[in-house]
C-alpha positions, 0 to 999 in steps of 0.5 A: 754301159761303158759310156755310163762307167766312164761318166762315173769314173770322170765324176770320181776324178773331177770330184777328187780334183776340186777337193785337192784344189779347193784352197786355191780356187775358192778363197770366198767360200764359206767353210765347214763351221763344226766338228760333227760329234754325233756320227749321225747328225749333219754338222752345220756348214755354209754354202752359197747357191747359184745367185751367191746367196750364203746358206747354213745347213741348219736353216733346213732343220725342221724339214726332211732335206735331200741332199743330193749329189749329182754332176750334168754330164753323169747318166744316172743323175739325169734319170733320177732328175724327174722322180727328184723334182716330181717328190720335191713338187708334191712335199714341198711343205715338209721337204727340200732339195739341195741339188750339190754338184759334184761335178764342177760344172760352171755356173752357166753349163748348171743354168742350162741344166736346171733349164733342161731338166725344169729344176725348181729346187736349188742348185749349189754350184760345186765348193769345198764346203758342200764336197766336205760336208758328208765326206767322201763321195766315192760314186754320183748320184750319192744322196743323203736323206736328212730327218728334221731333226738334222739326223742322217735317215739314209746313205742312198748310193745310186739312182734315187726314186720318188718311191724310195723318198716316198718311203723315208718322207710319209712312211705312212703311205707304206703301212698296212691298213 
């Protein structure tokens, strides 16, 4: 339990540390492109992933997206890797991962971890754009799930199962009969 705290505490400072820094470390990262009107709605923003590919949010709209922040060295964001990817497997017509690490990892420590964990979702390498994005992330794994209307459905603060995706993705699966 105290290794755990302390992985979620070193999470903070790292997380908290990359935001101060982000101005001197990233000079080629795309930056937030709108001011976020509708407190529901994801302002768009862009985001390179691990190949250097840039990204808009808004490409994802149409589609339920995860966006999960996470960090290779935090317990509770190792246990929630194989509900992830097991929902991402079976929605992948209707539903994305965009696994954000908040941790600061470098590109090769992210590579073995998504080796690791067999990740086919994609994994965005930590950038002020993604730290930004949604606010401050007081605690990993913090996930938000986004309707295909771009609208934020839920802040989920803690482990997230393939349930409580199931619950938010195909509410369906959940109605009496």
């Amino acid at each position: 339990m105290k290794k755990q705290l302390l992985s979620c505490a070193m999470a903070l400072l790292v997380s908290s540390s990359l935001m101060a820094d982000s101005n001197t470390k990233t000079a080629n990262t795309p930056a937030p492109t709108a001011i976020n009107v509708n407190p529901n709605q994801v302002a768009n923003f862009s985001f390179f992933d691990m190949k250097g590919k840039t990204h808009n949010f808004s490409d994802y709209k149409g589609k339920w997206v995860l966006v999960n922040y996470w960090a290779t060295y935090c317990p509770p964001c190792r246990a929630e890797i194989p509900d992830i990817e097991r929902f991402y497997r079976a929605n992948k017509t209707k539903f994305i991962v965009l696994g954000m690490d908040a941790g600061g990892s470098e590109a090769d420590l992210i590579d073995e971890f998504q080796k690791e964990f067999d990740i086919t979702y994609p994994l965005i390498p930590a950038q002020p754009s993604i730290l930004a994005a949604f606010g401050e992330i007081l605690a990993i794994p913090t996930s938000f799930i986004i309707s295909p209307k771009g609208e934020i459905f839920d802040k989920h603060v803690g482990i997230i199962t393939y349930d409580d995706l199931d619950m938010a993705v195909n509410p369906e699966h959940f109605k009496k009969k």
